[in-house]
SERO-4910 file (N, C-alpha, C, O; in steps of 0.05 Angstrom, whole numbers):
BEGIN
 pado doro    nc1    nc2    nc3   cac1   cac2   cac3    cc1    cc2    cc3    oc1    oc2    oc3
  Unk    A     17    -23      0      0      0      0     18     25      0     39     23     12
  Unk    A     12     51    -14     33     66    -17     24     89      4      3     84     17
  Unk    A     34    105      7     42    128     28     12    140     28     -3    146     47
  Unk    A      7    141     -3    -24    162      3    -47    152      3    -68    162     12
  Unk    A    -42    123    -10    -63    107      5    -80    108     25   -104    112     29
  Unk    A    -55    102     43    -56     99     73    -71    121     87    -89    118    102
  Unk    A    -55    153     76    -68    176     79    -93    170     78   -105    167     99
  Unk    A   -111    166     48   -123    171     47   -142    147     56   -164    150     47
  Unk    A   -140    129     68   -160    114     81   -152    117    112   -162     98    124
  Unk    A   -140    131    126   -142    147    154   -162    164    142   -186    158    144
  Unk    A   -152    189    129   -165    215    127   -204    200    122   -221    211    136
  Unk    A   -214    176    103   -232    167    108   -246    162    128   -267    171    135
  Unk    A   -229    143    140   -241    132    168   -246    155    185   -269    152    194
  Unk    A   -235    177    193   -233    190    207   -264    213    199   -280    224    213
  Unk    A   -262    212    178   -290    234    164   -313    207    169   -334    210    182
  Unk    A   -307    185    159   -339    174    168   -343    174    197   -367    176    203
  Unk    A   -328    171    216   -328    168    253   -338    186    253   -360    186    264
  Unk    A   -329    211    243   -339    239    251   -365    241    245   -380    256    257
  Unk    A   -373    228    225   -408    235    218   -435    222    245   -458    227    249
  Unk    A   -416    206    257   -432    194    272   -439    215    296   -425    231    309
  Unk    A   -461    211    297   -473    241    324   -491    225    347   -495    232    370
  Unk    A   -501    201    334   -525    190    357   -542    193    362   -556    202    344
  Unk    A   -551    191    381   -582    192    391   -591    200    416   -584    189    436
  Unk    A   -610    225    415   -602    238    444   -637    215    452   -659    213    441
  Unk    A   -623    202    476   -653    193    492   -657    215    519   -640    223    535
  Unk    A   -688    221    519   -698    241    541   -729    232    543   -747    227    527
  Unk    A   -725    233    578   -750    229    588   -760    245    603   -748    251    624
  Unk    A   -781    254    597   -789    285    615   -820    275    627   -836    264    612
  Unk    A   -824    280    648   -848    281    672   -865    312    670   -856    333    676
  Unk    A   -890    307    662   -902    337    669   -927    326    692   -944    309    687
  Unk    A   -925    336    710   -929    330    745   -967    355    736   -966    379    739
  Unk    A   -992    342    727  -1011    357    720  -1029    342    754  -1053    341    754
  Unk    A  -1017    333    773  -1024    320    796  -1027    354    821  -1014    375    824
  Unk    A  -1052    342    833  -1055    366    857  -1023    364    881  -1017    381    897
  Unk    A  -1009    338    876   -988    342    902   -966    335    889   -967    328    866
  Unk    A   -944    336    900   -925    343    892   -922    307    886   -939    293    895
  Unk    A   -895    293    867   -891    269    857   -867    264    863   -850    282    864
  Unk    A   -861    236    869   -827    229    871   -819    220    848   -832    199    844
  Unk    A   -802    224    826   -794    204    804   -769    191    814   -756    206    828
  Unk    A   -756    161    809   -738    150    820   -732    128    788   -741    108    778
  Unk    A   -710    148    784   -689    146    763   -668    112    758   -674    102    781
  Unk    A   -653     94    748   -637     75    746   -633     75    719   -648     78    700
  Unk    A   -598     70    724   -583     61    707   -547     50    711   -531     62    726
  Unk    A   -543     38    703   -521     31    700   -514     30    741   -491     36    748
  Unk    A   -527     24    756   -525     15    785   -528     42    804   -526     45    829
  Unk    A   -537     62    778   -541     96    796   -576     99    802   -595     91    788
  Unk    A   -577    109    821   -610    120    822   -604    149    833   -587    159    848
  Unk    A   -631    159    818   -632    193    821   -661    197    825   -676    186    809
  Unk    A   -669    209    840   -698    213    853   -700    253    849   -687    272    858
  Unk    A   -721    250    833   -727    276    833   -757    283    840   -775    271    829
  Unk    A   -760    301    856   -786    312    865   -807    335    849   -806    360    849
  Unk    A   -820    319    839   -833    351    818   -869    359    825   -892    351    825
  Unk    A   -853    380    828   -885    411    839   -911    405    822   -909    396    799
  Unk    A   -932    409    830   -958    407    813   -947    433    793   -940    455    801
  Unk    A   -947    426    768   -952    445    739   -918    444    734   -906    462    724
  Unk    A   -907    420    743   -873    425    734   -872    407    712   -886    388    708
  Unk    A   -850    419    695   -850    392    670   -815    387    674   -800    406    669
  Unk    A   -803    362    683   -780    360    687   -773    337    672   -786    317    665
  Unk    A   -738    345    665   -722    319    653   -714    307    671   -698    316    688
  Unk    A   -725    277    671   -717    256    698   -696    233    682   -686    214    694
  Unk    A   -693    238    656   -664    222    640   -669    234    623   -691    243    615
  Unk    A   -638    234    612   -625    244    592   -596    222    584   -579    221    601
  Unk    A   -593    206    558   -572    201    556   -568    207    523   -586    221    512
  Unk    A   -545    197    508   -527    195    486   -526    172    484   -518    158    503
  Unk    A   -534    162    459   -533    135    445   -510    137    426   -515    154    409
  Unk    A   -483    124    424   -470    132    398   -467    106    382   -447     93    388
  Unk    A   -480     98    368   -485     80    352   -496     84    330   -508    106    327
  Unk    A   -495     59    306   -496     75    279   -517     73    267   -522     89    249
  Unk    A   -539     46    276   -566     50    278   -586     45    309   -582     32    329
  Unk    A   -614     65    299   -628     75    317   -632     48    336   -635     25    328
  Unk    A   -633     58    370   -636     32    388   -671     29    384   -687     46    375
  Unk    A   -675      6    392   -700     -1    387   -717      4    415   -709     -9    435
  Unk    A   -736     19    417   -754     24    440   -753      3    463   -760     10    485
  Unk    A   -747    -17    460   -743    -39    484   -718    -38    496   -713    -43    520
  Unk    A   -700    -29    473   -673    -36    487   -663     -8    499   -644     -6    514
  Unk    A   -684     19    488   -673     43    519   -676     33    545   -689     12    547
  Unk    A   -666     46    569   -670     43    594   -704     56    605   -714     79    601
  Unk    A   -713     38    616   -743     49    632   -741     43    651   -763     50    661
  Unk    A   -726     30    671   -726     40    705   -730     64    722   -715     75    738
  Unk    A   -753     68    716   -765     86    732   -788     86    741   -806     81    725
  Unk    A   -794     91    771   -813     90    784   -828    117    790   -818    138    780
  Unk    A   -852    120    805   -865    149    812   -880    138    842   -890    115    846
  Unk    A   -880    156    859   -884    153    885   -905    175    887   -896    197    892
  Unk    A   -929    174    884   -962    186    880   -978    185    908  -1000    174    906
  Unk    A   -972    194    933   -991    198    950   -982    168    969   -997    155    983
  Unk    A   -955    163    967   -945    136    987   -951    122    975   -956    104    991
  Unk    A   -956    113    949   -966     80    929   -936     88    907   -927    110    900
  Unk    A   -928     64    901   -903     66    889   -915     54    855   -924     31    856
  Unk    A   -915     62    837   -921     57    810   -894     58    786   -875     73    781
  Unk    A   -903     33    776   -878     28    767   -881     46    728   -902     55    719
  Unk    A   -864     47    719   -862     68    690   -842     52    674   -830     63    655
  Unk    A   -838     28    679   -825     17    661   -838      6    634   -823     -3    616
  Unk    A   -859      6    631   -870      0    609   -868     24    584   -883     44    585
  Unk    A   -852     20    565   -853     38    546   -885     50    536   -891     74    539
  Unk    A   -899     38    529   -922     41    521   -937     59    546   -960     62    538
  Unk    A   -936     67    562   -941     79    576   -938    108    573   -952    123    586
  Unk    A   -914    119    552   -896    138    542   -907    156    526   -925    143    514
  Unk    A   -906    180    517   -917    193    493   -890    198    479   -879    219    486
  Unk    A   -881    186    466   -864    188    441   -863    219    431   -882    233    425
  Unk    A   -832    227    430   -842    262    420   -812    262    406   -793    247    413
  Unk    A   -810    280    387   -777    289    376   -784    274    354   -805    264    347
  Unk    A   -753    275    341   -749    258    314   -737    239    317   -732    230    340
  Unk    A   -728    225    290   -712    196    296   -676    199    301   -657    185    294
  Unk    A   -678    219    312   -652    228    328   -656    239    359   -643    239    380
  Unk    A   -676    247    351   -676    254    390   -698    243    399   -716    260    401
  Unk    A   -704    218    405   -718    202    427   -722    204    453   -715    193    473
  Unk    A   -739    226    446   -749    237    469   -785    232    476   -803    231    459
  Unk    A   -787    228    505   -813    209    512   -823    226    547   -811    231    568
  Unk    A   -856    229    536   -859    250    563   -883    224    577   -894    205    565
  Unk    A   -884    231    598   -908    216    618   -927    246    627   -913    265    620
  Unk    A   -934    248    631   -964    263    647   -975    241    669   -979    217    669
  Unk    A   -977    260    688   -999    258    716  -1008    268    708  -1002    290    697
  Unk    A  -1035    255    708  -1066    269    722  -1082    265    746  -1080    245    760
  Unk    A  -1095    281    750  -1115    276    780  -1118    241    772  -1130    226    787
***
């Protein structure tokens, strides 16, 4: 292989890696409940518990997918729970989700209601 070859299949590789951007996943809570809600977050062996106000709309995950095709709705993370008046309800069911964004930013909201 000669000198610019080589160049030129680095200088390749290096422009296709770069095109890769991923997939932003986001899950946001809008709290339309009279009392206040616990959301309780998991991943990767972390938990994050966030508390959201009647009329708050909060991001309770946010990650970066860098892969070269889209993950499939089963294989995001849904460990997450909601703590509603001392009854613990579980949110791991995707379908439970309202699907929102494009097929780059996979982003998914829940609503409380009374």
């Amino acid at each position: 292989m000669t000198k610019y070859s080589r160049i030129l299949l680095i200088v390749s590789l290096v422009v296709l890696t770069s095109c890769i951007k991923g997939y932003n996943h986001e899950k946001r809570v809008t709290n339309n409940f009279r009392e206040p809600i616990e959301i309780i977050t998991g991943c990767c062996d972390q938990k994050e518990s966030y508390t959201i106000q009647p009329g708050e709309n909060v991001v309770v995950f946010a990650c970066v997918y860098q892969q070269l095709s889209q993950p499939k709705i089963e294989d995001l993370n849904w460990n997450i729970e909601m703590i509603r008046e001392g009854q613990l309800f579980a949110l791991s069911n995707p379908d439970q989700w309202t699907k929102e964004g494009t097929d780059k930013d996979l982003k998914f909201i829940y609503v409380v209601n009374e």
